[in-house]
N, C-alpha and C positions, 0 to 999 in steps of 0.2 A: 689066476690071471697074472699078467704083465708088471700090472702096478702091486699087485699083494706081494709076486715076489722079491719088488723091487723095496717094498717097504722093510717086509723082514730081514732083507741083504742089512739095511739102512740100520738094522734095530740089534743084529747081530754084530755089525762092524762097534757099534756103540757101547756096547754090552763088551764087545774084545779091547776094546780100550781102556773101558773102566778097571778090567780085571785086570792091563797091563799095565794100570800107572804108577805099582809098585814094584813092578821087576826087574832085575837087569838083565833078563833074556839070560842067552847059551853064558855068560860071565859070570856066573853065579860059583864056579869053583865044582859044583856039586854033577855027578854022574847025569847022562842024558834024561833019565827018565824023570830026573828031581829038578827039570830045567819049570821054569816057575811057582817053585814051592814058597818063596818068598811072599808071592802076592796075598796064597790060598790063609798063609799062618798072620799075615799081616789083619788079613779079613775075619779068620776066627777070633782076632784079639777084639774086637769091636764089641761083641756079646757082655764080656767079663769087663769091660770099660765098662759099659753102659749100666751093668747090673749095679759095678764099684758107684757109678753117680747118683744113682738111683737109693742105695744104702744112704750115700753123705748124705743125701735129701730130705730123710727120715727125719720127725722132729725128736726122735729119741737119740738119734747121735747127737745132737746139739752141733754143729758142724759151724763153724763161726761163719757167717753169710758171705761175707766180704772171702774166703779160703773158698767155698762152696761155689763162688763166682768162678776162681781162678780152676778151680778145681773143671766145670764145663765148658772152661774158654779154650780148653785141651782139643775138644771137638772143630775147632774152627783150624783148629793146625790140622787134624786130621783130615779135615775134608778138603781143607785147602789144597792137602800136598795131591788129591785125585785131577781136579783139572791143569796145576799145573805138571804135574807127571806127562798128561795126556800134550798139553802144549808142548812140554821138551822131545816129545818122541816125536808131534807132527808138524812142528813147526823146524826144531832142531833134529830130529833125526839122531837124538839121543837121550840118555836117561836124564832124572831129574837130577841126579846128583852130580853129573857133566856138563850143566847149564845153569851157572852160579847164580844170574841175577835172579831167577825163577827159584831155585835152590835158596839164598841168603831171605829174600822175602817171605817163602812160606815159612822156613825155620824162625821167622822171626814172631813169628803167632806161638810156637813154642815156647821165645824164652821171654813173652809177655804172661802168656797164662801162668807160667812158673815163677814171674813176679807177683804175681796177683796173690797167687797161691802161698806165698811166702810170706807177702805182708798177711793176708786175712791172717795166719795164727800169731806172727807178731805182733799186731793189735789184739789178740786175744787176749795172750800175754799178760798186756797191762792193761786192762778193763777191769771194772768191778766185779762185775758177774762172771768172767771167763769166758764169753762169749761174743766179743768184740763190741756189744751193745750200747755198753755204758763206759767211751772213753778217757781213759786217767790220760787227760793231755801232758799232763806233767811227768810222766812215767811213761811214754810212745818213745821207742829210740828211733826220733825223726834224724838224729845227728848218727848215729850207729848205721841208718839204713843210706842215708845219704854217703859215709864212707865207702858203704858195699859197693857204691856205685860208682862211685868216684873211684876206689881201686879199679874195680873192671874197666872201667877207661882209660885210666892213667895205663896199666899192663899194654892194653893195646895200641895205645900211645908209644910208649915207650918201644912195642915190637916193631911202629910202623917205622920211628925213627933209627932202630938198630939198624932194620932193613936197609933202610939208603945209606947209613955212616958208615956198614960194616961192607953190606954185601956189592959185589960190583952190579950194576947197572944190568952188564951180558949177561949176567949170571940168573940173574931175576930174566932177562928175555929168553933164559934157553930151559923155563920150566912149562909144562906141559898148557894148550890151552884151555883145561878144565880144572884146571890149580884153581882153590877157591884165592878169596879174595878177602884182604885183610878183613873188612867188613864182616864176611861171612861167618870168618872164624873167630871172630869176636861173637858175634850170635852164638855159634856152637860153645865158646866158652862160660858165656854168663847162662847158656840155658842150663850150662852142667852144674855149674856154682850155685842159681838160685834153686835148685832142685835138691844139691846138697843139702843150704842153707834150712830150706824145708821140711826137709826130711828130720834134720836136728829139733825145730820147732812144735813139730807135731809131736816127738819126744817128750818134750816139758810140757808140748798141751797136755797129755797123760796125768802130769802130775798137778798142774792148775786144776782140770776138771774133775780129777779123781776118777775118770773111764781110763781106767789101766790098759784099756783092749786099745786105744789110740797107740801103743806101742808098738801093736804088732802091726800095723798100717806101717808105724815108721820105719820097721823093719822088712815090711814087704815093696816099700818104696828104692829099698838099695837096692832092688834084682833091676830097677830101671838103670841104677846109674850104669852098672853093668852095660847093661842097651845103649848108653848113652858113650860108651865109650869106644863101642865096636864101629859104627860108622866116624870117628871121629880119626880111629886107628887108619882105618879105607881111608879117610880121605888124606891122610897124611904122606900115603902113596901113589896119589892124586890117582885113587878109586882103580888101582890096578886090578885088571881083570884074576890075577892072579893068585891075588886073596881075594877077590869075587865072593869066597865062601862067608866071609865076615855076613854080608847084607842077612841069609837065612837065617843065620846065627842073631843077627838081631832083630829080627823078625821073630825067634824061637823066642829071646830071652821079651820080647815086648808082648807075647803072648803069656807067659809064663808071670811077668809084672803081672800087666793088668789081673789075670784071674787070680794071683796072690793079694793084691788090692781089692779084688771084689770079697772074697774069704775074708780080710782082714777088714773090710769096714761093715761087712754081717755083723762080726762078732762085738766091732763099739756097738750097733745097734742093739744086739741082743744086752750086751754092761750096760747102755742105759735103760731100757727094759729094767733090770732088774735092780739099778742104782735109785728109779723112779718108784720104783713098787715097794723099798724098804720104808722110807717115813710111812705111805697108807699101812702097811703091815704091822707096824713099830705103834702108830695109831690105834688099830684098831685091838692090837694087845693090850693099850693103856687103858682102852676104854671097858674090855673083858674085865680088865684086873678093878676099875673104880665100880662096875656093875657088881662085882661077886663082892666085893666089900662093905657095897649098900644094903646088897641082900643078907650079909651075915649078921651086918649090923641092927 
């Protein structure tokens, strides 16, 4: 009928949107037939996310709660950037990353999960247990973390004012109208900092916990910075279609993170598996050895 196929038009258009809120269309750099490959690798990466959160979760990684927050706050940036993609292509009539204010706001769900995720292991850090549970207030570097932040403002500070002392006024009016916007690229900086920052602390959780396998998380976490700096690159050339190629590229390397993060937090789970089964083991030795000495005796 009439209305059925008026429904499924309604259910297809909706379904082409979704799958379009991550691509730049024919600007992608890449041959015709790879013209939305960005969305399909964007969409594979979600599985190998989901699997990585699913590991932290486990109570054998011991994942410090407060990290493990930061760690699924990831997913609100993720799903953010779908409706407002959808918004910059139907309200703007262009991508998301050519419509700053939509663009600055959902990046900014990035570079809060990436705090979150930064402190939970620096609380880790200096807890008794290693687990952020039991905190040494006296040993939180609340003055350390509070500089982190104060540099990242002060930098931006500092660029906002070069901007007006240095550059002329026309010069700033004759850059493109999808130039991000100081704001923005403050967000894109601290999300890349506290994600560094991170990545160094999940290092040292390694040796606080003694699951040695958190290392190689810390090392599967650098294929993001990677990712992290290919749109960074784009945008610097206010998202010229020309390097277009950059986006897939980081859509490659965000696929290739993620299922490097899912492989690397199986394997804390399986260290602690086995870090948990040595005292029972170590036990039930002590107890062979007091038994055959009773019987000998």
């Amino acid at each position: 009928s009439r209305g059925t196929r008026t429904r499924v038009a309604a259910v297809q258009e909706v379904v082409g949107q979704l799958s379009d809120a991550w691509s730049v269309g024919t600007a992608n750099g890449l041959p015709p037939q790879l013209e939305g490959i960005e969305t399909q690798l964007f969409q594979a990466s979600l599985l190998p996310e989901l699997l990585y959160l699913w590991f932290l979760s486990r109570p054998e990684a011991k994942t410090p709660p407060l990290a493990n927050t930061g760690a699924r706050m990831l997913l609100l940036f993720v799903f953010a950037t779908i409706p407002a993609g959808i918004a910059a292509k139907v309200q703007f009539g262009d991508t998301l990353a050519n419509v700053d204010v939509l663009h600055g706001t959902s990046e900014s769900l990035l570079t809060f999960s990436n705090l979150v995720l930064a402190l939970g292991f620096s609380r880790a850090l200096f807890t008794v247990d290693g687990e952020g549970k039991e905190l040494d207030l006296g040993a939180f570097p609340a003055k350390g973390i509070a500089k982190f932040v104060g540099l990242i403002a002060g930098v931006c500070g500092l660029g906002f004012l070069a901007s007006n002392l240095l550059i002329d006024s026309s010069t700033l009016d004759m850059e493109p109208s999808n130039a991000l916007s100081l704001p923005t690229w403050a967000v894109h900086v601290s999300s890349v900092a506290e994600w560094t920052l991170a990545t160094s602390l999940v290092w040292k959780f390694a040796e606080k916990s003694g699951n040695q396998a958190w290392k190689g998380l810390s090392v599967a976490m650098c294929l993001n910075l990677l990712n992290a700096y290919t749109p960074c690159t784009w945008h610097a050339f206010y998202n010229s279609p020309a390097i277009g190629a950059l986006v897939p590229l980081q859509a490659l390397l965000t696929l290739t993170g993620s299922s490097a993060r899912a492989f690397a937090a199986y394997r804390v789970c399986e260290e602690g598996k086995r870090l948990e089964a040595q005292p029972e083991a170590q036990a039930n030795t002590t107890d062979k050895e007091s038994s055959s000495s009773s019987s000998s005796s």
